[in-house]
C-alpha positions in Angstrom: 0.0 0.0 0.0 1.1 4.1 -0.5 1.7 5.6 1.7 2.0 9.5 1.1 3.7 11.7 3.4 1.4 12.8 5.6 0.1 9.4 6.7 3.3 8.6 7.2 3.9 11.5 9.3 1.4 10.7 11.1 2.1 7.4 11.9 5.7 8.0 12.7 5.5 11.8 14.3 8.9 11.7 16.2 10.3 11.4 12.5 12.4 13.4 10.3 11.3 14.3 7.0 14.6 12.8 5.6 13.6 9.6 7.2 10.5 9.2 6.5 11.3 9.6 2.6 13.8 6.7 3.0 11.1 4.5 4.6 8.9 6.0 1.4 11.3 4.7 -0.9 12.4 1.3 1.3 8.5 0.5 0.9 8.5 1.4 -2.7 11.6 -0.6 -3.5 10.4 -3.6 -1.6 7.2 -3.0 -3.6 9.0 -3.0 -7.1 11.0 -6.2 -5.9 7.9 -7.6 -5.4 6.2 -7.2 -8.7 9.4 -8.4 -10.3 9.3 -11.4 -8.1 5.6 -12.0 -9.4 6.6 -11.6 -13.3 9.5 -14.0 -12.7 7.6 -16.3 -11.3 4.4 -16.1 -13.4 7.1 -16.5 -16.6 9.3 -19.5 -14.8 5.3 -21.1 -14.7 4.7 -20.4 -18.4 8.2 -22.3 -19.0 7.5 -25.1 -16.8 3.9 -25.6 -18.4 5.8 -25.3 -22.0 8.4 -27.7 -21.5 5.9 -30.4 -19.6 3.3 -30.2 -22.8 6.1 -29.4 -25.2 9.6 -31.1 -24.4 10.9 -29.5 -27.7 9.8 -25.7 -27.2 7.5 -26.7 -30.3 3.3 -25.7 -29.8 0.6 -28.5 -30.7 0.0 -25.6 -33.1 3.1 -25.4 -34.9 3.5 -29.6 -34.7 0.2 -29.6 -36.6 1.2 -27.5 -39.2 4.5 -29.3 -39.2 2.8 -32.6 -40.2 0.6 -31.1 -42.1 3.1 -29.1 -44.8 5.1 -32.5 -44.2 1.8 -34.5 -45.8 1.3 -32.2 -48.1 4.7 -32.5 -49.8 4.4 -36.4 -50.0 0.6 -36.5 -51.1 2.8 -34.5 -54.4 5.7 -36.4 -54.7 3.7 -39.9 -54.3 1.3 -37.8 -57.1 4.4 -37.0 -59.0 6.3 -40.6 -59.0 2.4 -42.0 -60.1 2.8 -40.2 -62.7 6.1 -41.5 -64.0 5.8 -45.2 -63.3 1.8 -45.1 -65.1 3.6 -44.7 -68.9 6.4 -47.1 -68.1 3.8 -49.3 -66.7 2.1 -49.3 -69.7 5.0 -49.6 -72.1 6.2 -52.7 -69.8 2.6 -54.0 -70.0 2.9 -53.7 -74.0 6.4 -55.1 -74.3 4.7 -58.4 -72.5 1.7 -58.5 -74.5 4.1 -58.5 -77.5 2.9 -55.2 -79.3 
């Protein structure tokens, strides 16, 4: 919580000025060390859930589109050699029917 100068004058009234801005900023500091502490942690969580669901640093996401470029290219290339081997195929098929 802030505290502004007057409450904190009035909480502490045998104070100095001087000292109660260095409790001021003590509290604020502690404060900011605080949040960082949160961040770190929240991140270090993020990590940890990451690594447990994804070993590799890879998303389910980007494995699915992965496999699914990976497909993609074969479903050609097995369209492509199809293609090839269907007239040699044919010629082999002739050359044994004796045309």
């Amino acid at each position: 919580m802030k505290k502004t100068m007057h409450e904190l004058a009035k909480e502490f009234p045998n104070k100095t000025y001087r000292e109660l801005e260095k409790y001021r900023n003590a509290d604020r500091q502690e404060e900011a060390q605080q949040i960082i502490t949160q961040q770190e942690n929240e991140e270090l969580k993020e990590d940890q859930h990451k690594e447990n669901w994804f070993p590799d640093g890879i998303t389910f996401q980007e494995k699915y589109e992965k496999e699914y470029e990976l497909r993609q290219k074969a479903e050609k290339e097995l369209e492509d050699l199809k293609k090839k081997i269907d007239p040699a195929h044919k010629i082999q098929k002739a050359r044994e029917s004796g045309l």
